[in-house]
C-alpha positions, 0 to 999 in steps of 0.5 A: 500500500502506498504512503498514507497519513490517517487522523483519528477524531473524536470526543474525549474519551472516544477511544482515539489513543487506544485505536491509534495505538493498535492500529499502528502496531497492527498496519506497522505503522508510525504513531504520533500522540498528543504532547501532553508530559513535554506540553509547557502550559497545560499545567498552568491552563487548568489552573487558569483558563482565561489567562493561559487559554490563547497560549495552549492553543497556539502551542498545540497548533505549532506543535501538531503541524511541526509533527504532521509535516515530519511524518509526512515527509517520512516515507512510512505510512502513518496515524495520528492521535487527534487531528489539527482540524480539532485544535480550531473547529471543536476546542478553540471554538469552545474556549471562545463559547465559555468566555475563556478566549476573548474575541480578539485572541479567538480571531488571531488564532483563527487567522494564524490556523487558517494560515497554518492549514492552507500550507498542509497537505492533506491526509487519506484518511479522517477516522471519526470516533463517535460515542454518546456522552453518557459512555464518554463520561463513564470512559473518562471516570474510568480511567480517573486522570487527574486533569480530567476530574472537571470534565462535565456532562455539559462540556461533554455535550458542547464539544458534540455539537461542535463536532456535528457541525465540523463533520457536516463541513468537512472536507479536506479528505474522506472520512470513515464514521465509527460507532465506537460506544459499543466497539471494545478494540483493546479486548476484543480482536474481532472488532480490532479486525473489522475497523482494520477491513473498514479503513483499508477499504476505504483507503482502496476507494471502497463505499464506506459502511457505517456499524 
């Protein structure tokens, strides 16, 4: 199979760290994951949301196209953990809704993201995790992660609509919806397997199947 860069979208707690990691042990392929223990503002932007806002987000989107540009020019195929396209449509967009990313440093950013994107390649493949909200926080409080204790239903509910509305604009490459609520990739290889065929085959130009 010829190169291929494939994201993995989704809500928190959809599903998208372990599906890369498997995916990319399973295809061979190269992974690349969200900076969180080397990320110099997270610790100071949960602290202080309005204040460190405008420079998580900065940083998360010179970090991700810096990481996108290095695995393109490898001539190995490769998936992402999140997609840049987040950074803007779903989270920079929410910070701006709750009043943590004022108007004039919302518009910069979008200004610098749009330029950032428009100087990209585009990827083979946008994977979408989709899960209802009750199964994301119920995920979320599984895994009990420190920096994800102030995570609420609402705020759950705010990023999914958000989501829906990047979806139904989205088109930068084909996009393979998945059902992931009652998919279980880690334990199960059976379904591992399926999600596996479903990519390749669209990958292949095949017509999607939705579970």
């Amino acid at each position: 199979m010829a190169k291929r860069i494939v994201l993995v979208a989704g809500n928190i707690g959809s599903g998208k760290t372990s599906l890369t990691e498997r995916i990319g042990e399973r295809m061979g392929w190269q992974t690349a994951f969200e900076s969180v223990v080397d990320n110099p503002y997270l610790s100071n932007f949960y602290a202080d949301m309005k204040t460190w806002s405008f420079h998580l987000q900065v940083f998360f989107l010179g970090h991700r196209a810096k990481q996108y540009l290095e695995l393109w020019e490898d001539p190995r195929s490769a998936i992402l953990d999140r997609s840049i396209y987040e950074d803007a449509f779903i989270f920079a967009r929410a910070l701006h809704s709750m009043g943590n990313l004022n108007e004039t440093d919302y518009h910069a950013y979008r200004q610098l993201f749009d330029l950032v994107i428009g100087r990209l390649p585009a990827p083979s493949l946008l994977v979408y995790l989709k899960a209802p909200v009750p199964i994301l926080l119920k995920r979320i409080q599984q895994r009990a992660r420190s920096m994800e204790t102030g995570i609420s239903a609402d705020y759950l509910k705010l990023l999914d609509s958000y989501y829906i509305d990047w979806m139904n604009n989205f088109d930068t490459c084909p996009v393979l919806t998945i059902q992931s609520d009652d998919l279980d990739f880690v334990n199960k290889p059976q379904h591992l397997d399926l999600v596996v065929d479903k990519i390749q085959e669209k990958l292949a130009g095949k017509e999607e199947i939705i579970f």
